[in-house]
C-alpha positions in Angstrom: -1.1 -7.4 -39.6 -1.7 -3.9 -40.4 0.6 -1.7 -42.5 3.1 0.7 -40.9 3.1 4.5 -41.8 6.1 5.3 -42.4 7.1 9.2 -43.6 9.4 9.6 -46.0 9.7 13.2 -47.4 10.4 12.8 -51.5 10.4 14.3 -54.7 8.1 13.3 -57.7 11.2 10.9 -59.0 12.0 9.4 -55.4 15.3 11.2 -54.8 15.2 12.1 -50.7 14.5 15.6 -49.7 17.5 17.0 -48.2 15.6 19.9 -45.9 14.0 19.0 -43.2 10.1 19.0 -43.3 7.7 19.6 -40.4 5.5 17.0 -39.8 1.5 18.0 -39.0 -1.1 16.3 -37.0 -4.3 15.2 -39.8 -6.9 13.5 -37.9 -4.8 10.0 -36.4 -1.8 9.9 -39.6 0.8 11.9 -38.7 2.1 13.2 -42.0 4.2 15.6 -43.8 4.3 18.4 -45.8 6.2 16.7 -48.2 3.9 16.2 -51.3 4.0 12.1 -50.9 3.2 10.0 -48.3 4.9 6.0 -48.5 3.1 3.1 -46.6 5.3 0.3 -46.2 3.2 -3.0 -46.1 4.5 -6.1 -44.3 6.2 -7.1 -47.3 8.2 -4.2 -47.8 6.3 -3.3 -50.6 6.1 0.7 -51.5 3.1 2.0 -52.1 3.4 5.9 -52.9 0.1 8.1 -52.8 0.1 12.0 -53.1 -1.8 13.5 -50.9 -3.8 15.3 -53.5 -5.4 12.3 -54.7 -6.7 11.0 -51.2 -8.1 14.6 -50.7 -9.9 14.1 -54.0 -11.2 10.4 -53.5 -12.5 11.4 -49.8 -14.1 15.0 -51.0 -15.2 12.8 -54.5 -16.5 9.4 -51.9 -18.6 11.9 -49.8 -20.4 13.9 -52.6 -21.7 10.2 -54.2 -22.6 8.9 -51.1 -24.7 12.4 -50.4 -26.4 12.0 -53.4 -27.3 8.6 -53.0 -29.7 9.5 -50.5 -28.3 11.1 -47.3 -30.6 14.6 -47.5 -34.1 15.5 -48.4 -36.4 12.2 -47.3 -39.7 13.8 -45.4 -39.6 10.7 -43.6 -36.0 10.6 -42.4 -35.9 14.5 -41.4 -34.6 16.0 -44.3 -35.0 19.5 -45.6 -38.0 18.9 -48.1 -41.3 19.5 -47.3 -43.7 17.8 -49.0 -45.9 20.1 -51.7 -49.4 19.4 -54.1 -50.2 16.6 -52.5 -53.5 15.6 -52.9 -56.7 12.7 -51.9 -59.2 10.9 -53.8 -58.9 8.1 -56.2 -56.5 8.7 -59.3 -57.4 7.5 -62.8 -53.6 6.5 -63.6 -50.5 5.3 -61.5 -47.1 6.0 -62.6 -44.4 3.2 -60.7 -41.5 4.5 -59.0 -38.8 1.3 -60.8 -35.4 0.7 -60.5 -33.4 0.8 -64.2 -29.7 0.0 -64.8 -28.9 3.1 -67.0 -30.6 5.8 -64.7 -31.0 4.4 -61.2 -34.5 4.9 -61.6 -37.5 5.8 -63.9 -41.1 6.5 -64.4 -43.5 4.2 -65.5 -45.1 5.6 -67.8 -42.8 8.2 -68.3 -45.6 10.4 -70.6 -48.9 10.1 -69.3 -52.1 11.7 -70.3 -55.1 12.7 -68.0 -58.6 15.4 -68.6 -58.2 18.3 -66.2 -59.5 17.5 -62.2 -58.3 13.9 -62.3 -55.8 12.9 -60.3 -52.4 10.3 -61.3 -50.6 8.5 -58.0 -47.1 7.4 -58.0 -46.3 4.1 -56.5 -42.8 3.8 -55.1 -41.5 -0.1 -56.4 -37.8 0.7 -55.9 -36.0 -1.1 -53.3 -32.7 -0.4 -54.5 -32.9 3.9 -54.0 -35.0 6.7 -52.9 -36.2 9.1 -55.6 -39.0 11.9 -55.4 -41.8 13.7 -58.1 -40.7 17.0 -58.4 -42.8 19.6 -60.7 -40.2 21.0 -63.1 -42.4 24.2 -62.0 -42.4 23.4 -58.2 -46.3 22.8 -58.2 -45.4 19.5 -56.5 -42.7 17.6 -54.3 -42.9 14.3 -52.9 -39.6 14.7 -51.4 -37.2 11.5 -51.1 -39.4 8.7 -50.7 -38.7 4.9 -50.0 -40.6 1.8 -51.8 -44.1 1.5 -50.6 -44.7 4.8 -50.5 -47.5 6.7 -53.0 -48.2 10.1 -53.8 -51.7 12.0 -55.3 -51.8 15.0 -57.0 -55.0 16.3 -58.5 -55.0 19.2 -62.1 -56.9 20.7 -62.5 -55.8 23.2 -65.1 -55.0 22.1 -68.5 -51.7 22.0 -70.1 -48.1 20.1 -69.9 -46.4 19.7 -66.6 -43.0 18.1 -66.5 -41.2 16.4 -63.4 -38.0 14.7 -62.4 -36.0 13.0 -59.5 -34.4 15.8 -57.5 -31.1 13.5 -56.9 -31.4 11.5 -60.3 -31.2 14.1 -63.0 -32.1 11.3 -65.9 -35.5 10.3 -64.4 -38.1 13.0 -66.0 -41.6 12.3 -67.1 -44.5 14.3 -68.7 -47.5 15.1 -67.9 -51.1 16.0 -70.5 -53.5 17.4 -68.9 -56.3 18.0 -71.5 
């Protein structure tokens, strides 16, 4: 059984609205102006939502679940176009892991290489996407998957810092001496 909409205008304490209220068209509800909506389950059970709070839980569901991956992946279309990528053999690899606290992180997450060698990123993440971005923008992987690597060559010394575009608590430094 599914539940049955039922509009009730009301006030914030229950008491019936005596005016009449205009009901609007949203999407397949047919609702009210009135600032509450009731669903009345099989059981007769009241259930009152504002209308408010399912505007913010819809608008606050679709942000997280566009974080979470849905834009940027060179792969999958997105806006990002890779950057710095380079070829050749790198003298370090930095993982791409999973971690409880920050969805992801670097591993190392402070490396230190001479000027014109090269460190690769190996994606081992299966749980979420996450790119190498130059703090700078000397670099991009874009959104990438696990399996995926990434080269880039410096040549110039100096410290370069990078993050996660969509996981602002994965950073990592580079020394290039």
């Amino acid at each position: 059984m599914g539940l049955a909409l039922n509009v009730q205008p009301q006030t914030a304490d229950s008491a019936p609205i005596s005016q009449p209220i205009q009901p609007i068209i949203l999407g397949h509800l047919r609702c009210s102006h009135a600032v509450f909506l009731c669903l009345r389950s099989p059981r007769s059970r009241m259930v009152t939502v504002t209308v408010l709070k399912m505007t913010v839980a819809l608008v606050g569901t679709t942000l997280v679940l566009a974080a979470c991956g849905g834009s940027g992946n060179s792969s999958s279309g997105g806006d990002c176009n890779v950057k710095g990528a380079g070829s050749g053999t790198a003298v370090a690899t930095v993982s791409v892991n999973s971690d409880p606290v920050t969805v992801g992180a670097y591993a190392p997450k402070a490396i230190t290489i001479n000027a014109g060698q090269s460190i690769e990123w190996d994606w081992q993440d299966q749980e979420a996407p996450h790119s190498v971005t130059a703090d700078d923008g000397s670099f991009d992987s874009c959104l990438q998957n696990a399996g995926s690597k990434f080269v880039v060559a410096f040549t110039n010394p100096g410290n370069v810092t990078y993050h996660c575009t969509i996981h602002a608590q994965m950073i990592g430094t580079i020394s290039v001496t």
